[in-house]
mmCIF file of the C-alpha atoms, coordinates in Angstrom:
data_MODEL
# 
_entry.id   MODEL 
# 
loop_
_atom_site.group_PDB 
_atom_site.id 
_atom_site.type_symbol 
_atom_site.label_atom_id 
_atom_site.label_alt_id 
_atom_site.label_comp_id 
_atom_site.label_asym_id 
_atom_site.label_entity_id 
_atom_site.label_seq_id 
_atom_site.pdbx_PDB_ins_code 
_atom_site.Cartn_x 
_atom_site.Cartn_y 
_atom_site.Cartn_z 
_atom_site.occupancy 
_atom_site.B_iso_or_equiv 
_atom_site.pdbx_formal_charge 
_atom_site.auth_seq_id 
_atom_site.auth_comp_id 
_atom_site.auth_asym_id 
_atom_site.auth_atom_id 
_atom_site.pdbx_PDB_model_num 
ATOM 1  C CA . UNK A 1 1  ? 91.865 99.165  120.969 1.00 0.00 ? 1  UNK A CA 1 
ATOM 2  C CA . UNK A 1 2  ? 89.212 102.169 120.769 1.00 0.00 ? 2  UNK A CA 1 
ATOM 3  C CA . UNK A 1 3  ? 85.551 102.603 122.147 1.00 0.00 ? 3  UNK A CA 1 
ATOM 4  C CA . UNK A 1 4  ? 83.591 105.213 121.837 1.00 0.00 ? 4  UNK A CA 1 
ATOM 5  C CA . UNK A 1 5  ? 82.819 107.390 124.889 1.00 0.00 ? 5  UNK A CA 1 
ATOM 6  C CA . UNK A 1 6  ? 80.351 110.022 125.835 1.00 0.00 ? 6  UNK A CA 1 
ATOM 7  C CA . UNK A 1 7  ? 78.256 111.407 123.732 1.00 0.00 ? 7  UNK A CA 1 
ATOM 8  C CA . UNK A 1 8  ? 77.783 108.385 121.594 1.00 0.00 ? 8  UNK A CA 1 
ATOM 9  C CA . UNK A 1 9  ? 76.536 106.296 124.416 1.00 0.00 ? 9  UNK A CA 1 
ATOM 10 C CA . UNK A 1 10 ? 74.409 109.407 126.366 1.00 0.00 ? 10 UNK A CA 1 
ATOM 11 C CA . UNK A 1 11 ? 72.547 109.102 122.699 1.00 0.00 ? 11 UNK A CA 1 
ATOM 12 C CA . UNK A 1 12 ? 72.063 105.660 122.225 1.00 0.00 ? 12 UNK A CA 1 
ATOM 13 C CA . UNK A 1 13 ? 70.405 105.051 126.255 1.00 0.00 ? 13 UNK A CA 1 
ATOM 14 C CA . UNK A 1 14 ? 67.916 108.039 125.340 1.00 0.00 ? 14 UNK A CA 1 
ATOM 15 C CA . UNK A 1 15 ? 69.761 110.662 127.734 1.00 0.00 ? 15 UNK A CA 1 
ATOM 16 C CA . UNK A 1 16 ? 70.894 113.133 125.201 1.00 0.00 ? 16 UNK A CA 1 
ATOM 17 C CA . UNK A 1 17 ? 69.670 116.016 124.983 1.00 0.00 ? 17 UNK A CA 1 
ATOM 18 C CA . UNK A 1 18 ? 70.608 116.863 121.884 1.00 0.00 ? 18 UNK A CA 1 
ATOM 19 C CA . UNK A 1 19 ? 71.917 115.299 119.063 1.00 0.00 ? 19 UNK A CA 1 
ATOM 20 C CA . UNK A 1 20 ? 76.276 116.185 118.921 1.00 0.00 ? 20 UNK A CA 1 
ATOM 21 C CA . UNK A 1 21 ? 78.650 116.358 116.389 1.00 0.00 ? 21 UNK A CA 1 
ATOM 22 C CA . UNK A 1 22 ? 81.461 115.805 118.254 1.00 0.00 ? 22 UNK A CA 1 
ATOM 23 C CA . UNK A 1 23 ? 82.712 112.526 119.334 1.00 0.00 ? 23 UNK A CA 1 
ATOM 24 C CA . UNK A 1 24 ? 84.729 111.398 121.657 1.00 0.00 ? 24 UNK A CA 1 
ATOM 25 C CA . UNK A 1 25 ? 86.224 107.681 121.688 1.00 0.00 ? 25 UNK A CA 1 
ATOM 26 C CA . UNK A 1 26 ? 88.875 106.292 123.699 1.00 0.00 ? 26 UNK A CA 1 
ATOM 27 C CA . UNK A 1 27 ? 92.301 104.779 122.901 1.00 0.00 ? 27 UNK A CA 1 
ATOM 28 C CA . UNK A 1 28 ? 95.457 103.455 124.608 1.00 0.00 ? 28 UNK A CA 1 
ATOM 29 C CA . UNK A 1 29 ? 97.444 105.947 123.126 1.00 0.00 ? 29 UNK A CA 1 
ATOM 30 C CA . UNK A 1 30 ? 96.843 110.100 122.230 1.00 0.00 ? 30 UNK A CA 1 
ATOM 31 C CA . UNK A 1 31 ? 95.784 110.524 118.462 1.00 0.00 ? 31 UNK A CA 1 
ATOM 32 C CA . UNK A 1 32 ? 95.022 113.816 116.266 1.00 0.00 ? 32 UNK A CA 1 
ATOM 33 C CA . UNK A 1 33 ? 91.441 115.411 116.117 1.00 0.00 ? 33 UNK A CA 1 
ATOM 34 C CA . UNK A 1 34 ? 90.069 114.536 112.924 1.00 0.00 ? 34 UNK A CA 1 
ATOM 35 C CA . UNK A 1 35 ? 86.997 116.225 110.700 1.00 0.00 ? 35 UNK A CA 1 
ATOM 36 C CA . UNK A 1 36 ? 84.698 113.049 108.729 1.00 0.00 ? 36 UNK A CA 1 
ATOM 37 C CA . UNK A 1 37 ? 81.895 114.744 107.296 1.00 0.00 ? 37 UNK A CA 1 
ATOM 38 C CA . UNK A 1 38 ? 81.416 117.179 109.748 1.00 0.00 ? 38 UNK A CA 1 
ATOM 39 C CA . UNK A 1 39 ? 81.731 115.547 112.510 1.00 0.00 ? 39 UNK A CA 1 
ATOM 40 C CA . UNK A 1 40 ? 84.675 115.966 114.500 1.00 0.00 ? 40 UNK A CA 1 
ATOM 41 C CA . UNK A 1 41 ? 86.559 112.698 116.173 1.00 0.00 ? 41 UNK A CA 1 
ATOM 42 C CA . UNK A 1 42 ? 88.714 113.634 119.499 1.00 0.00 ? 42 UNK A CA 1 
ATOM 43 C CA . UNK A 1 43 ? 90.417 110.835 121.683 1.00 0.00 ? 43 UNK A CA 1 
ATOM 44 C CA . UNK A 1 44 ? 90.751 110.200 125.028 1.00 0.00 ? 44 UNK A CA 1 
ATOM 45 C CA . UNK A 1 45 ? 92.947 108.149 127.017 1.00 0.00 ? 45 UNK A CA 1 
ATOM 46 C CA . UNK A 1 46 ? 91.556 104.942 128.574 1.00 0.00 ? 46 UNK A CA 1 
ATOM 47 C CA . UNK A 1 47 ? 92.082 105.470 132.505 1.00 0.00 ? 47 UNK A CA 1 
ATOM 48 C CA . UNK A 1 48 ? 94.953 104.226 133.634 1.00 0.00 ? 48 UNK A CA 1 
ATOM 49 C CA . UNK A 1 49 ? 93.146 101.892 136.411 1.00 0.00 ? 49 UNK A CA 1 
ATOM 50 C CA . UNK A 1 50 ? 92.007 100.026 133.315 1.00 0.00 ? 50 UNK A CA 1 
ATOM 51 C CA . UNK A 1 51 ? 94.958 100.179 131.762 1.00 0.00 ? 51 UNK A CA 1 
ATOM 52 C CA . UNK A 1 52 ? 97.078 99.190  133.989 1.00 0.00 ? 52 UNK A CA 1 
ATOM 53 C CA . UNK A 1 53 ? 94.614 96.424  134.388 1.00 0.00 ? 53 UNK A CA 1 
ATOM 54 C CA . UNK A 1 54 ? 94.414 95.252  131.355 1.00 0.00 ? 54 UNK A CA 1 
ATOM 55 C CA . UNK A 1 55 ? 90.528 96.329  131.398 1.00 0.00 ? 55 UNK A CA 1 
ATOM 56 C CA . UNK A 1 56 ? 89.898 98.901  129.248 1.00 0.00 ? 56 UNK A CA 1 
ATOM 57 C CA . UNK A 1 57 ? 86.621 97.312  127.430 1.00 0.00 ? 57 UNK A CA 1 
ATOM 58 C CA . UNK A 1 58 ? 85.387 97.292  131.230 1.00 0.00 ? 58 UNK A CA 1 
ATOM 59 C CA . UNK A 1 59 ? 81.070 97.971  131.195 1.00 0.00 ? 59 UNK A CA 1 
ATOM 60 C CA . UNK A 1 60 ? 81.109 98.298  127.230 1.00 0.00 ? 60 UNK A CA 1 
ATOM 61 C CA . UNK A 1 61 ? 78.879 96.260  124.660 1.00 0.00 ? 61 UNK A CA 1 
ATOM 62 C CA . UNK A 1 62 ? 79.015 95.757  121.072 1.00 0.00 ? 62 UNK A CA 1 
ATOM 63 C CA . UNK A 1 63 ? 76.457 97.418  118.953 1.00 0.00 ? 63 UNK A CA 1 
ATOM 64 C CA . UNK A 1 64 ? 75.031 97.127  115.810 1.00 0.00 ? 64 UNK A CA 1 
ATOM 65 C CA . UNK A 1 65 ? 74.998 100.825 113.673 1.00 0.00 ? 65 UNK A CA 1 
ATOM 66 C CA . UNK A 1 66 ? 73.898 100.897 110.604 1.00 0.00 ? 66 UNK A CA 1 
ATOM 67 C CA . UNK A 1 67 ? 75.356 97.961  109.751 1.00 0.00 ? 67 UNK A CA 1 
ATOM 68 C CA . UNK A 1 68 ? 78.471 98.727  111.656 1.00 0.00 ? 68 UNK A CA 1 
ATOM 69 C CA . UNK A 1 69 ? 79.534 97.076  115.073 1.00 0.00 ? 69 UNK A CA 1 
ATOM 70 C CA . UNK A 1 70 ? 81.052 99.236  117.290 1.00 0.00 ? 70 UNK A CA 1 
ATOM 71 C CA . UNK A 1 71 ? 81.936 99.156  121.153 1.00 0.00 ? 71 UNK A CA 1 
ATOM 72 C CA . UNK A 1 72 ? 80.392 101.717 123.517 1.00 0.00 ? 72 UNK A CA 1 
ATOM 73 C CA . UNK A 1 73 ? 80.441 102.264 127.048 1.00 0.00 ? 73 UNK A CA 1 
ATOM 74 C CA . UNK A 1 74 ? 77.070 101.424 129.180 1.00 0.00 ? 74 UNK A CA 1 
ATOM 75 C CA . UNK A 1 75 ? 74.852 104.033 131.029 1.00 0.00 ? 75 UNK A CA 1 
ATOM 76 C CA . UNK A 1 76 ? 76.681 103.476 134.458 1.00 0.00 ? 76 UNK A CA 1 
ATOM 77 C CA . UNK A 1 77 ? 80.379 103.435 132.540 1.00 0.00 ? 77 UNK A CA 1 
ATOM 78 C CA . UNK A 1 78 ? 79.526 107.033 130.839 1.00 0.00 ? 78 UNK A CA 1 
ATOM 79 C CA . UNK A 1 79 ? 78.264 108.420 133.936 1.00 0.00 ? 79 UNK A CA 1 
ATOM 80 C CA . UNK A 1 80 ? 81.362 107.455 135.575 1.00 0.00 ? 80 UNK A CA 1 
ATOM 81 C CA . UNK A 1 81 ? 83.919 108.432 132.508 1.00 0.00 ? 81 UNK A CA 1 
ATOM 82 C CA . UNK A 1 82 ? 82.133 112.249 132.442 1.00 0.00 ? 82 UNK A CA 1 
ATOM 83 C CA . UNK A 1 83 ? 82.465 112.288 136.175 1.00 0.00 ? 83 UNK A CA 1 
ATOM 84 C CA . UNK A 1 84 ? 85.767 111.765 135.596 1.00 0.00 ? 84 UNK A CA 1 
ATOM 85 C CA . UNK A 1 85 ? 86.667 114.087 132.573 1.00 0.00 ? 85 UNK A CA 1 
ATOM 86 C CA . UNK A 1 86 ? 83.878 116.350 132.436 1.00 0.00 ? 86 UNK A CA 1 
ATOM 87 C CA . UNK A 1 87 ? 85.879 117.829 129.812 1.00 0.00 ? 87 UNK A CA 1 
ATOM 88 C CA . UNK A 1 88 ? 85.049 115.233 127.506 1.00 0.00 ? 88 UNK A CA 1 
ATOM 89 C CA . UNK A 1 89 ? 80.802 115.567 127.883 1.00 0.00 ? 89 UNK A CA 1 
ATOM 90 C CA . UNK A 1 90 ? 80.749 118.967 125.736 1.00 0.00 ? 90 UNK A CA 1 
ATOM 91 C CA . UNK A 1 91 ? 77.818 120.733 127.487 1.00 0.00 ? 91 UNK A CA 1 
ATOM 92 C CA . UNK A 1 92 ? 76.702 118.168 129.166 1.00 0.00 ? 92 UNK A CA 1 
ATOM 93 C CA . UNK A 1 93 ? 80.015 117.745 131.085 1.00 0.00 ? 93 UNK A CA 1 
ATOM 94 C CA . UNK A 1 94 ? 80.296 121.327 131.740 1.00 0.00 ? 94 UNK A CA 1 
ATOM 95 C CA . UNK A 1 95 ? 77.069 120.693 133.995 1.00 0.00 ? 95 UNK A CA 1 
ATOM 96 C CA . UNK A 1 96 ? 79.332 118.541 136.281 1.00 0.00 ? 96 UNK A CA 1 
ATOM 97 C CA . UNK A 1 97 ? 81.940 120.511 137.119 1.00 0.00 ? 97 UNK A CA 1 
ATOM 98 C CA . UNK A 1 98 ? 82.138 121.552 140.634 1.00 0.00 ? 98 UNK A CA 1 
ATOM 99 C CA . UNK A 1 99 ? 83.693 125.227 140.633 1.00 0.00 ? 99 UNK A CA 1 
# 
């Protein structure tokens, strides 16, 4: 089970401020970075609330791209996942961590 996390989502609900090249999806188990035309793929775990829960598709939606359906967290999910790993937000998440 996978979903993609972060930036992905920050794009597609128009709060990005740029467009990234990195992306971040989530998994229940650790997997490689990987390169696919430049863009580089890094997973996350799913939290192990959800997990343990049996909830890890919690506040996601299917969506169509480019002829592709994929799962991505909503607005209020995102917010809560880089709150949680900053780490995973790029620059963006570096903006939320409290020193």
């Amino acid at each position: 089970m996978r979903c993609l996390l972060i930036t992905p989502p920050l794009e597609l609900h128009g709060k990005a401020q740029s467009v990234f090249e990195q992306f971040v999806y989530l998994s229940n188990r650790t997997r490689s970075p990987w390169v696919f035309r430049n863009h580089r793929f890094e997973c996350a775990i799913f939290p192990k609330a959800l997990r343990q829960r049996k909830k890890q598709l919690f506040a996601t939606k299917t969506i169509d791209r480019l002829g592709l359906e994929i799962k991505v967290t909503n607005l209020e999910r995102t917010m809560v996942d880089l709150l949680d790993r900053p780490d995973l937000g790029g620059r963006m998440g570096r903006g939320l961590e409290v020193p």
